[in-house]
C-alpha positions, 0 to 999 in steps of 0.5 A, a space after each residue: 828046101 823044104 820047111 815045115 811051117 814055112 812062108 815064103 814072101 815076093 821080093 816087094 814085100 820083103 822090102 816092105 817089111 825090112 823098110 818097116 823092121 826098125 826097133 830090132 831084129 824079128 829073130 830077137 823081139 819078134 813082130 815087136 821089131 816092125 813098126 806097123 803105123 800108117 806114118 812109116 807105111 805112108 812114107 814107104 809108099 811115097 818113096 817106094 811105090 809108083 802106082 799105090 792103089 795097085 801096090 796096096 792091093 797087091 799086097 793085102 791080097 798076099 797078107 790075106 794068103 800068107 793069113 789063110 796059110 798061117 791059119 792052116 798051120 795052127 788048125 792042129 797045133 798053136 805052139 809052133 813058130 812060123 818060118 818067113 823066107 824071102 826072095 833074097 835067101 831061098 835056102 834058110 828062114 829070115 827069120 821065125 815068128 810064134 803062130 800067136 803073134 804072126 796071126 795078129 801081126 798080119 791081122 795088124 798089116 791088113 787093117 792098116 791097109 784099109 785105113 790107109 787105102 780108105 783114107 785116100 791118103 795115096 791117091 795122087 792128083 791126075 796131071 793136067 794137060 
């Protein structure tokens, strides 16, 4: 299929976002629906994440590509709004975000992911034997 404007996001950053979309529906208050704190991004990774230090750079190294396209995109024209697909429905958007708020939204994803990489917070003790 082929959208204008659009993203198409791995399967594990979909699960991050749908883990994290708790207010409402992004077709309906936008990046407002995901709540981007390091309380629910450090319970998703407890719960979720085997090896948390490869998983938090994998996936701000494809914040940091979905950003750089995003950023293409408005180079001719910041009134459009952003297609995001995921891996689990290939032939329709999940859902559309305004160029504005996606740039700070995904701006917002990647300083949470340094502090909380930075913070040592998912570095798990080696086990002793």
């Amino acid at each position: 299929m082929s959208l204008e404007n659009q993203i198409s996001i791995s399967g594990e950053l979909a699960k991050l976002f749908n883990y994290c979309e708790v207010y409402d529906s992004p077709a309906s208050v936008g990046t407002d629906a995901f709540s981007v704190s390091d309380g629910i991004l450090l319970r998703y990774i407890l719960d979720e994440v085997s090896n948390p230090q490869n998983w938090l750079s994998l996936m701000k190294n494809e914040i940091k590509e979905i950003r750089d396209k995003v950023t293409m995109f408005g180079l001719e024209n910041k009134d459009i709004d952003i297609a995001f697909v995921y891996p689990s429905n290939t032939d329709l958007p999940e859902f559309y975000l305004d160029y504005e708020d996606v740039s700070q939204w995904l701006t917002s994803w990647l300083n949470l992911f340094e502090y909380v990489q930075n913070a040592n917070a998912v570095r798990f003790p080696q086990s002793k034997t």
